[in-house]
C-alpha positions in Angstrom: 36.5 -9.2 9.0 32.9 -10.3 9.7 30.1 -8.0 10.1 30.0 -8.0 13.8 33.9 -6.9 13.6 33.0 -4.2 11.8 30.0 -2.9 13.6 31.8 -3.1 17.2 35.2 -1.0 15.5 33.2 1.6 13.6 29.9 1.4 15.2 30.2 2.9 18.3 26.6 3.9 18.6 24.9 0.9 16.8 23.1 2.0 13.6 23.5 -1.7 12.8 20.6 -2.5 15.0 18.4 0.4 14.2 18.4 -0.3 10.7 17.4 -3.9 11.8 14.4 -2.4 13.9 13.5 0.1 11.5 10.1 -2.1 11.0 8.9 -0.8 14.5 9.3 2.9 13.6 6.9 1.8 11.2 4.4 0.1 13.2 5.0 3.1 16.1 4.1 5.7 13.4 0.8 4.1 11.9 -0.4 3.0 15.5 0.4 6.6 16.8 -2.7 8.5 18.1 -3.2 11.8 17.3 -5.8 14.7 16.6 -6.3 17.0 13.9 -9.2 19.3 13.3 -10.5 22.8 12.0 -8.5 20.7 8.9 -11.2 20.1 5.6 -9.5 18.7 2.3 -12.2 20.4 0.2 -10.2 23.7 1.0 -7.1 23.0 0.0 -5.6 24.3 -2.8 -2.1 23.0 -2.4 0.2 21.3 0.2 3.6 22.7 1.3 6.2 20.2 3.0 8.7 22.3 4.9 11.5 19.7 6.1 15.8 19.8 5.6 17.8 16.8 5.1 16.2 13.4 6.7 13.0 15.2 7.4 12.7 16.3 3.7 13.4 13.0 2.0 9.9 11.9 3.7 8.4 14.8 1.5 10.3 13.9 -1.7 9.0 9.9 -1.5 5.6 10.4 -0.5 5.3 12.8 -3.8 6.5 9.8 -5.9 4.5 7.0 -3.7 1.2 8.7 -4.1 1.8 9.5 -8.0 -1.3 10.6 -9.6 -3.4 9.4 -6.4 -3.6 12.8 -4.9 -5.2 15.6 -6.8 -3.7 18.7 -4.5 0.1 20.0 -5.7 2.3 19.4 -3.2 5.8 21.5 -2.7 8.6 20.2 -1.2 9.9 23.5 0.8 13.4 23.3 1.8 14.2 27.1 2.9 13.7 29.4 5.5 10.8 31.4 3.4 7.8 29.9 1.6 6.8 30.7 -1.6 4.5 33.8 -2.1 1.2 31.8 -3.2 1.1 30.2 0.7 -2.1 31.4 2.0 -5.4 30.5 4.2 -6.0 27.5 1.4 -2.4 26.3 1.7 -2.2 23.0 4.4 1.5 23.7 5.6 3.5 20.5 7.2 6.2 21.8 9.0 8.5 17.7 9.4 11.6 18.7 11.9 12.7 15.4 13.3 14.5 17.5 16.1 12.0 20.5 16.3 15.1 22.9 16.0 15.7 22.9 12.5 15.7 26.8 11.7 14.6 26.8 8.2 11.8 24.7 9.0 11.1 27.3 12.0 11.2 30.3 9.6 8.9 28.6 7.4 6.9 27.9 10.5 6.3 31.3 11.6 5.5 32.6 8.1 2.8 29.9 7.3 1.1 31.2 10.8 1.8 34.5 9.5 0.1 34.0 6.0 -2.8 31.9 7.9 -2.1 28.8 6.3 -3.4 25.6 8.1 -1.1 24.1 9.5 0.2 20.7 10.8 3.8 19.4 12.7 5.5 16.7 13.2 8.7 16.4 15.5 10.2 14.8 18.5 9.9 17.9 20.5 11.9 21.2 20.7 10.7 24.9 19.1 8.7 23.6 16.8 6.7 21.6 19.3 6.6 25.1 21.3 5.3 27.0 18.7 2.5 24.4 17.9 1.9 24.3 21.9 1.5 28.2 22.0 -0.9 28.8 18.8 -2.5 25.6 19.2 -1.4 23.8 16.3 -1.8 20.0 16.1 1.3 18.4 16.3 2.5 14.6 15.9 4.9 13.6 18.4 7.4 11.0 17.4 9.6 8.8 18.9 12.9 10.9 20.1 16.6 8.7 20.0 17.1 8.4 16.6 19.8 10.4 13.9 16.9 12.1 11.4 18.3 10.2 8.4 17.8 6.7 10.4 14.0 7.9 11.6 12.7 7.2 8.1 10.1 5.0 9.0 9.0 7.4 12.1 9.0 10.4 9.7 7.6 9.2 6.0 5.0 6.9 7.8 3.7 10.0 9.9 3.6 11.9 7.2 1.3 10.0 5.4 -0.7 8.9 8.2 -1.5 12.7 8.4 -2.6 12.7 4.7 -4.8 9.6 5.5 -6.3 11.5 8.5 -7.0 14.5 6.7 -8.8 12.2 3.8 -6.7 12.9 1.2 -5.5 10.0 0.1 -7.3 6.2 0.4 -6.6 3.6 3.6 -2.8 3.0 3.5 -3.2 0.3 6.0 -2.7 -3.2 4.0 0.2 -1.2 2.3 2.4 0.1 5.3 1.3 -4.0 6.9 3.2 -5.2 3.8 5.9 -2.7 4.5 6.6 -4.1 8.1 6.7 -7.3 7.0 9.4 -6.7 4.2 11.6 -5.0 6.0 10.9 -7.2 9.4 12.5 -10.1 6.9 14.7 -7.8 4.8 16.6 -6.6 7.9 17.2 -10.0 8.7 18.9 -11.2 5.5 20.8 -7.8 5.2 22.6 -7.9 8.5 23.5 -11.6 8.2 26.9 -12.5 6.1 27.8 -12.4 2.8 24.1 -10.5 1.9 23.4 -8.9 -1.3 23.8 -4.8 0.5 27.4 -6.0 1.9 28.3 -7.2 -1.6 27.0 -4.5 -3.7 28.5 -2.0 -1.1 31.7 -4.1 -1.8 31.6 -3.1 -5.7 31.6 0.4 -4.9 34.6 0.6 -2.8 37.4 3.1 -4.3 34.7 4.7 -6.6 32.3 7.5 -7.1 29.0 6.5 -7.2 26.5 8.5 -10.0 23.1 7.5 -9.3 20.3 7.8 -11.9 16.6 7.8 -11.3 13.5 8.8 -12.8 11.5 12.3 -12.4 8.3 11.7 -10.5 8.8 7.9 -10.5 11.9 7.4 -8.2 13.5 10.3 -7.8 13.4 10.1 -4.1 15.2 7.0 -4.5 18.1 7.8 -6.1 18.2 11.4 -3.8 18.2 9.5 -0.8 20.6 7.0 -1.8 23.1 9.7 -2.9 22.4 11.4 0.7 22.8 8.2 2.4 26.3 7.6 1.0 27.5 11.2 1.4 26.1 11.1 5.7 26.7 7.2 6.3 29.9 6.2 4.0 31.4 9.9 4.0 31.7 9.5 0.1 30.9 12.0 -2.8 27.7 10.7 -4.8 26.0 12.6 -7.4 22.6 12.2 -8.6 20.4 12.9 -11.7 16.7 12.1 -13.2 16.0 10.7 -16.1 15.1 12.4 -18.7 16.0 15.6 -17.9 20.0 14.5 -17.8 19.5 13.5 -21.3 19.0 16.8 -22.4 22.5 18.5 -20.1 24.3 15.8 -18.2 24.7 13.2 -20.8 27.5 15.2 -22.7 29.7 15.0 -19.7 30.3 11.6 -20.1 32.0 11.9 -23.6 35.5 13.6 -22.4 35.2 10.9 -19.4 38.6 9.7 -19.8 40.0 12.7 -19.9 39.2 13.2 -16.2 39.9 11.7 -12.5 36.2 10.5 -12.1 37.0 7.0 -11.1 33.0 6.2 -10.8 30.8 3.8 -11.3 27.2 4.4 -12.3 23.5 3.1 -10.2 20.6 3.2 -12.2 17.3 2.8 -10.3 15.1 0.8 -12.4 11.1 0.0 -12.0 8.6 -1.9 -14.5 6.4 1.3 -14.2 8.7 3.5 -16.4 7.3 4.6 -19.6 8.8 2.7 -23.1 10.9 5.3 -23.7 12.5 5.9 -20.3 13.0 1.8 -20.5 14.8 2.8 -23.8 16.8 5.5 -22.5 18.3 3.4 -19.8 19.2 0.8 -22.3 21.2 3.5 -24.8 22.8 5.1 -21.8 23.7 1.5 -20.6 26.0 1.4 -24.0 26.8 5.1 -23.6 28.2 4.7 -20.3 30.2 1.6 -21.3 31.7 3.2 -24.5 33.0 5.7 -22.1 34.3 2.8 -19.7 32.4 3.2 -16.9 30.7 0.2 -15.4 27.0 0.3 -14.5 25.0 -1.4 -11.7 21.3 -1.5 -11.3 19.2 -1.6 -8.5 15.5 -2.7 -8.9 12.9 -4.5 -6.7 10.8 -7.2 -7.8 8.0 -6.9 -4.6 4.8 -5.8 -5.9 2.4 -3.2 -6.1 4.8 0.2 -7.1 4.2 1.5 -3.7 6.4 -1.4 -1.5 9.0 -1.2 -4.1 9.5 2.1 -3.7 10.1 1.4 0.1 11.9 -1.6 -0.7 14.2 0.1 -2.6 14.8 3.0 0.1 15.6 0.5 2.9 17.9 -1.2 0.6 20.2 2.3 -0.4 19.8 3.0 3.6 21.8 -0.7 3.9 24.5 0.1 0.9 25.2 3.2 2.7 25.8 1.9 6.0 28.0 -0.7 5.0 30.1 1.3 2.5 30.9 3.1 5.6 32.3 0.5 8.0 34.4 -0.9 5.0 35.7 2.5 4.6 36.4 2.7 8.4 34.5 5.6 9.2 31.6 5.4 11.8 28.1 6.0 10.1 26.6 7.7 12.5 29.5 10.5 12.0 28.5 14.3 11.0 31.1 16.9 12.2 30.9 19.2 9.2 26.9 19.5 10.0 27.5 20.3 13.4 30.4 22.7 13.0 28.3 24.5 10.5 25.7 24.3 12.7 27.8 26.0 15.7 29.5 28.7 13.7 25.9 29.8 11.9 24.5 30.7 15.6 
């Protein structure tokens, strides 16, 4: 079948095109007007993130886009409590695409609790309440989309806010570049034949093992295993190099012994340090003795921070069409919601 067949059988609600538009989440999010004040960076002692699934990820990537550009820690927080050191010089982001996640809301209340300062940004719902009731500034986004295909509504709000606030330099020429690439990007990857369809091809009937890099592209390879679990209903695992080195690395020497029929991803940049470059390389031969096949996945745009998004909108792609080749409908979460039901 041809791409179109596959999008009108097991697309019923037409990711297809929003991953083709995802360029104007982008320019909505920078061009979106908003206020925050009683906010001074000079304060700050540390940033908390408070976010689940594609409202997270947004938190994750903008750790490894800003890199050593921001001077403030900043903690991912992906449970319903924050950690005991949030306080009146903590800046707490509370990132529900919805506004109804409830570990996001727990966290919520607390960091008003614990007088943090804090910012939100959602599409609406309690969170938008609660920021409406203590006065809270909060960044309306656009509402319509699944929170795993609002990427460019939630990252690029995110850092907007952390331009705002004067933490971070003007993004502006960066995101413009951003637009652009995946303007043209979407264009090549929903026409025949492209390089997504044909990678997702390779991974039919296997397992797919990500490996990244800590603090480099880890939010890469986390999204791209995400992706493929949500969009292609298929196990994916995913590690960070070095740390599997030390752990993971033994697992593959009784390989054959298992039924793992995987293949292995490995994220790759120019930034890496020699050795990491050297790692990959040795695991390359590790992997092989063991039988397993690996792909690679790297960009080639330019500076670090474009490939980074490059590389995201690409894994968003794979995922998408792994799942119409499998037959199953990307857009698809009935585990979430049934979880979802019998927790209330």
């Amino acid at each position: 079948m041809q791409i179109k067949e596959y999008v009108k059988k097991y697309d019923p609600q037409n990711q297809f095109d929003v991953l083709i538009n995802t360029y104007q989440q982008v320019e909505f999010a920078w061009n979106n007007k908003f206020i925050i004040e009683g906010i001074k960076s000079s304060e700050l002692s540390n940033i908390i993130i408070g976010g689940l699934g594609g409202s997270a990820i947004s938190a994750d990537l903008i750790k490894n886009y800003l890199g050593d550009e921001i001077e403030i820690p900043i903690i991912v927080n992906r449970n319903y409590n924050l950690p005991k050191f949030a306080g009146k010089s903590t800046l707490f982001i509370a990132s529900s695409y919805s506004g109804n996640t409830e570990e996001t809301i727990s966290a919520l209340k607390q960091a008003i609790e614990n007088g943090c300062k804090i910012v939100c940004i959602t599409t609406g719902g309690e969170v938008e309440s609660i920021a409406k009731s203590k006065n809270i500034p909060c960044v309306k986004v656009q509402p319509g989309f699944q929170p795993r295909y609002s990427l460019g509504l939630s990252f690029f709000s995110l850092l907007k806010v952390f331009q705002e606030l004067k933490l971070i330099s003007n993004q502006t020429k960066i995101v413009e570049r951003v637009i652009n690439l995946w303007n043209e990007k979407g264009i090549e990857y929903s026409k025949e034949e492209n390089f997504a369809y044909t990678f997702a091809e390779s991974l039919l009937g296997f397992i797919p093992v990500i490996y990244s890099v800590a603090d480099s592209t880890s939010a890469i390879g986390y999204r791209f295993k995400c992706q493929l679990n949500e969009n292609s209903k298929l196990h994916a695992f995913h590690n960070e190099i070095p740390e599997m080195n030390h752990n993971e690395i033994i697992g593959w020497e009784s390989y054959q012994e298992k039924v793992f029929h995987s293949k292995i991803i490995t994220i790759i940049d120019e930034t890496y340090h020699p050795q990491i470059q050297k790692r990959f390389d040795i695991l390359k031969g590790i992997f092989s003795k063991s039988g397993v096949e690996t792909l690679s996945l790297k960009s080639n745009e330019d500076p670090y921070k474009v490939r980074l998004l490059d590389l995201i909108y690409l894994g968003d792609w794979i995922s998408y069409y792994v799942g119409v080749l499998r037959g199953y409908d990307p857009s698809e979460i009935d585990n979430i919601y049934t979880l979802k039901d019998r927790l209330k």
